[in-house]
C-alpha positions as CSV (number, residue, x, y, z in Angstrom):
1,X,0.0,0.0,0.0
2,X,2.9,2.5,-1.4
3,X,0.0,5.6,-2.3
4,X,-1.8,5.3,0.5
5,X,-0.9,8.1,2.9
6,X,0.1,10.1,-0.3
7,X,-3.2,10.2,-1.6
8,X,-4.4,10.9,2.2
9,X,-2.0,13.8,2.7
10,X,-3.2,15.2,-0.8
11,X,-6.6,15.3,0.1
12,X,-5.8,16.6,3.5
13,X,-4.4,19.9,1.7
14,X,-7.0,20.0,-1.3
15,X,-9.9,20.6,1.1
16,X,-8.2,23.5,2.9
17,X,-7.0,25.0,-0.4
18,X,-10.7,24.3,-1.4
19,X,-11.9,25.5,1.7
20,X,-10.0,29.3,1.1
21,X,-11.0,29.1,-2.3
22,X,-14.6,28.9,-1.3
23,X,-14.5,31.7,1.1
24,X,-12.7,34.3,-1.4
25,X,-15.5,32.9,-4.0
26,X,-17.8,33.6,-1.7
27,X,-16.5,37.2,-0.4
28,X,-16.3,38.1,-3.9
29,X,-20.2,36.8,-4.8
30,X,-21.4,39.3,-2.0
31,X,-19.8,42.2,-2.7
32,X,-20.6,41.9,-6.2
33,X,-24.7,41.4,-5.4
34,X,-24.5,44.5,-3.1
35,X,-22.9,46.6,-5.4
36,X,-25.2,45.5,-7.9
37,X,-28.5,46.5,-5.9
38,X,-26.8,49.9,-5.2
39,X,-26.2,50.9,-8.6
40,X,-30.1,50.1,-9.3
41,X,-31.3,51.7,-6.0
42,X,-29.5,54.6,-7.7
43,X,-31.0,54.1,-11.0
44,X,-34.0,54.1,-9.6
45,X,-33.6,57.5,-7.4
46,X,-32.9,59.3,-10.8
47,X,-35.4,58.0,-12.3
48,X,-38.1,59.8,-9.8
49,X,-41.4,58.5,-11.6
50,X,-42.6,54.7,-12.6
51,X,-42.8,56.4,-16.2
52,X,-39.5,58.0,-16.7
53,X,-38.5,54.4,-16.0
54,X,-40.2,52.6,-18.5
55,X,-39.5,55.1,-21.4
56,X,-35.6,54.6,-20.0
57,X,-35.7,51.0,-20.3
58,X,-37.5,50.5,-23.6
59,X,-35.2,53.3,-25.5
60,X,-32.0,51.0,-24.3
């Protein structure tokens, strides 16, 4: 049983590189959804009426 342990100490380290690698992922994912809703909340404060919205969106 030669590959034993290697395979065990491989796996060892590939699920807390995984485990960082999930946590940055998942920092990133976050920041990105709350930056996206503030840039439409601000969207939507320009725009001040439901109508001014709708002409916006249809002329993109």
């Amino acid at each position: 049983m030669s590959g034993h342990s290697k395979w065990a100490q491989i796996k060892r380290q590939k699920g807390v590189a995984d485990a960082r690698r999930g946590q940055i992922f998942t920092k990133c994912s976050v920041s990105t959804a709350s930056l996206l809703a503030r840039t439409f909340a601000q969207q939507l404060d320009t725009n001040h009426s439901g109508e001014e919205f709708e002409v916006s969106a249809i002329a993109r």
